[in-house]
Every structure is written in C-alpha cells, then in structure tokens.
N, C-alpha and C positions, 0 to 999 in steps of 0.2 A: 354578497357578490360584488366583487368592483366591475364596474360598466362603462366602456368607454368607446366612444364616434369617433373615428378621425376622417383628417380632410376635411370635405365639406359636407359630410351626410348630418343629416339630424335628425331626431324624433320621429318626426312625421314624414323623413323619404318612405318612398314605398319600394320594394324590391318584391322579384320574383322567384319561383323556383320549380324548375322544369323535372317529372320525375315519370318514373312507370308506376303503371298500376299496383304493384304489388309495394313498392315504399310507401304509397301511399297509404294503400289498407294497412301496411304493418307500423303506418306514422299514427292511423286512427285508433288502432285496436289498443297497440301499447300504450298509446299517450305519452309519449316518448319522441324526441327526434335523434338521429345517429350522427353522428360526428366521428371522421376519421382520423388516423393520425396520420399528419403531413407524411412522412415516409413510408408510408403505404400507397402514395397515389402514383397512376400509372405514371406519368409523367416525369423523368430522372431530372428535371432540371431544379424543381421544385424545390425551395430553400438551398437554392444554388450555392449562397458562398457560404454558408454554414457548412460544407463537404469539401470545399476549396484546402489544399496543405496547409498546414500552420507552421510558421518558423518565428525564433524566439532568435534574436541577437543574428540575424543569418543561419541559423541550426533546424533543423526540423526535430519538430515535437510533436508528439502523440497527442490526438485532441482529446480531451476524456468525457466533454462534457459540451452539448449545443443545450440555447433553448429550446428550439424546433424538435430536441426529442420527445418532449411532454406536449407538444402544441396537436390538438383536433381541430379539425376543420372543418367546415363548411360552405359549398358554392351556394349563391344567390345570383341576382344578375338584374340591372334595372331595363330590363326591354322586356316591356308589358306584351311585347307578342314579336314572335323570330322566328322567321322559316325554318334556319338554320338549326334552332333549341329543338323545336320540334321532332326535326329529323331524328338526330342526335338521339334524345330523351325518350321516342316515343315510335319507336322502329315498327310497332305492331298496331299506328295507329291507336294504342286507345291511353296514352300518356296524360296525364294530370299536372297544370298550372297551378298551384297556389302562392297568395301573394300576402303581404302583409307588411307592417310598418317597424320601422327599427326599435320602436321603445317597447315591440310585444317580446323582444328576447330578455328584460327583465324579467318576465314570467320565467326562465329556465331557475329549475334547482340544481342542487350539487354542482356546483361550477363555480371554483375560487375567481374566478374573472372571465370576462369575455368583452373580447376588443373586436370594432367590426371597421373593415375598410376598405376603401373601392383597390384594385389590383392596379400594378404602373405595370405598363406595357414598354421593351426594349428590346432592341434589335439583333443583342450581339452579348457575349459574355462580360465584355469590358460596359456596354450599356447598362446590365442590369446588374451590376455591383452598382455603379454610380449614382445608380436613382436609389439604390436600396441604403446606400448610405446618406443620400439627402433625404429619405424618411426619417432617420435620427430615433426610433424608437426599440424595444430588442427584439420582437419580430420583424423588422423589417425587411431577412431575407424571407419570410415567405410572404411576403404582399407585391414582386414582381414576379413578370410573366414573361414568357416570347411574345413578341408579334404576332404569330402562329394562331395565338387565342385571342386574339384582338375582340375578335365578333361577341366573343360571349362578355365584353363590359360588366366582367365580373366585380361583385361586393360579396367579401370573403368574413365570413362570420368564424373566429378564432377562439376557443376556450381552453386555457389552461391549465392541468391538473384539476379533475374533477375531484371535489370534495366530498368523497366516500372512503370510509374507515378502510375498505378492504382492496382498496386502487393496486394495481399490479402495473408495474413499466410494464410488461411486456405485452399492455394490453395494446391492439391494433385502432380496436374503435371503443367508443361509450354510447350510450345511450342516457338520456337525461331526460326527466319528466316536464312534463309542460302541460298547461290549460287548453289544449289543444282546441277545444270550442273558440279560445276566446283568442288565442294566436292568431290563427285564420280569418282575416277580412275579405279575399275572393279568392273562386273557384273556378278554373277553364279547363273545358277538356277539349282533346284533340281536332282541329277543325276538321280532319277526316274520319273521325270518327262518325258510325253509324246510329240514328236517332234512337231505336230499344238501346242501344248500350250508354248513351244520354240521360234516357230517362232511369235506367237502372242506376247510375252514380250520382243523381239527384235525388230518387229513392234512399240511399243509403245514406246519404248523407241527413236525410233529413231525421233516420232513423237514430246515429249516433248525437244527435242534438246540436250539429254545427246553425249556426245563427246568418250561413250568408247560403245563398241557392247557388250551384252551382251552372254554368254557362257555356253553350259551344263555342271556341274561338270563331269567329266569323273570318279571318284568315283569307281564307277558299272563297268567299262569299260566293256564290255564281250569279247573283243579279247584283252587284256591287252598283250597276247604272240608275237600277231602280231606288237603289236606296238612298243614296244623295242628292236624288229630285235636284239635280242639275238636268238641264239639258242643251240643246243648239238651234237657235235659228238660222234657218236661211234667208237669204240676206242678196235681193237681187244686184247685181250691180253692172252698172249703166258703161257700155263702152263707148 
C-alpha cells in the first residue's frame, strides 16, 4: 500500500475521532473501519471543483471521469477534547473518543494507497478552488472546506480504490480490516455520560483485548478548582 503525510502531519501526530456507540461496537466486532465515499457525504460542497463545468477550447464537455469518484474518506480531528464533537457525535450522551497516531493506518489492508491530510478552510467558492489548487496534488479538491467547519480542524484520512478482486464503483462505503487492538492508543467516553455505563465500556473493552483502559472525558469536571491545587490569597492592603 502506498502511504503518504502531507503538510505538516508525521508519524507520531496524534488525532482523534469522535463516534457513537454503536460505530464503535461495530469498529470492534468487525475489525474493520468504514470509509465513505466522498459523494455520499451530506455536505454538496465537498470536492467542489471536481463538479464545477468543464470547457475545452471555450465549449462545454461532458466530464466522464473525476478522481473523487473512487476516493473514501474518513474524518479525524486533532482536538484531544471539543464541546462542540461531543455534541455533534454523541447526542445520547454515551459517544466514544478514540485516538491514535498516524503511522497506525499502515496497519489497514486492501487499500492500494491512503493519503492523509489536515483540511484548508475558505470562505467563498473562488477561495476554495484557490487553496485547492495551491495543494498541487489530485485530490486536492477534497482536502478543502467552508469556514462553516472551521471548529472541527479536521485531518482527512483518504483511500483509494480498495484492493479487493471483487470492488464494484458503485460501492458507497468499504470497510477494511485492521489490528484494531493495536490501532487504538486512547479511549474517552462522554464527559456526561453516566458512571455504570463507564465501567460497562471499560468492561468490554477489556474483554475484546484492547491494550489501553478506557477514560471519562473530564470536560464537565465539576470540582475543576480542586483539581488544579491553585488557589488565592488575601492580601490586606493598606490605604
């Protein structure tokens, strides 16, 4: 599988990824992670100039062929904790953080390549053609965004054409096997989530043999004062 960083990310960044309970259990069970394909996401702007008219000599022509047709995707995001993901990710309260380092996606199979890169954020249709052509590389239109998603400082994990005999275009999503023990470096669950449903997904975890314990976000902390052992004197002062 060809493997490739851009920007500035390396080996060792860490990213995150904000999910419900049930991807999660169905990330553990299969051993597997899913990967969409870019024009499936809700979002119409997504690989914007790849859908832009095409004209040849001033004529319009039929486009027949993007790369973003065979490209899957996947959101990360390097913000180790966001109100905002949580919301979003974890509507029922009981949402799952896991986290991990960019050189555990060589562990993916069946994946002729996978390119990973932080998203560029632009304001305006003329903006984000112009960043995407100062990426220079041929997914470039899907690695920008609106402004809109600014918050979620996404890092976009891309694989192209999965490397199984029996691949169909018309597939939406894939799934791909992975070491999923050994993927996974941390585990957070919801800061509001309740303490039985804590120790129940640190239970299960330990059951399918993951190698890190899982953690409540502290987020919410409610004695956040106690825990910083800061405090304040008083302080008389003389008029």
């Amino acid at each position: 599988m060809h493997f490739r960083l851009v920007s500035d990310l390396a080996d060792d960044t860490k990213i995150y990824r904000y999910m419900s309970l049930e991807s999660f259990i169905s990330m553990m069970e299969s051993e597997k992670i899913l990967f969409t394909k870019i024009s499936e996401w809700d979002d119409p702007w997504e690989a914007f100039g790849s859908k832009l008219p095409l004209f040849n000599e001033g004529k319009p022509v039929e486009r027949l062929y993007s790369a973003c047709e065979e490209l899957f995707c996947q959101c990360w995001t390097l913000l180790a904790e966001s109100d905002a993901m949580w919301r979003i990710y974890s509507t029922q309260k009981t949402g799952i953080q896991i986290s991990t380092s960019l050189r555990k996606f060589r562990l993916l199979k069946n994946a002729k390549a996978c390119v990973i890169s932080k998203i560029v954020y632009g304001s305006s249709e003329y903006d984000l053609l112009i960043k995407s052509e100062a990426i220079k590389m041929p997914f470039a239109d899907a690695l920008v965004k609106r402004d809109a998603f600014a918050h979620e400082q996404e890092v976009r994990v891309m694989v192209y054409g999965p490397d199984v005999t029996d691949y169909n275009h018309e597939w939406s999503h894939i799934q791909l096997p992975l070491d999923i023990a050994n993927f996974i470096e941390g585990i957070k669950i919801d800061p509001r989530a309740e303490e039985w449903y804590v120790n129940t997904i640190r239970e299960y975890c330990v059951r399918r043999g993951l190698n890190t314990e899982p953690s409540k976000s502290t987020l919410y902390d409610p004695n956040p004062h106690k825990r910083s052992k800061f405090a304040r004197n008083i302080v008389a002062v003389n008029e």
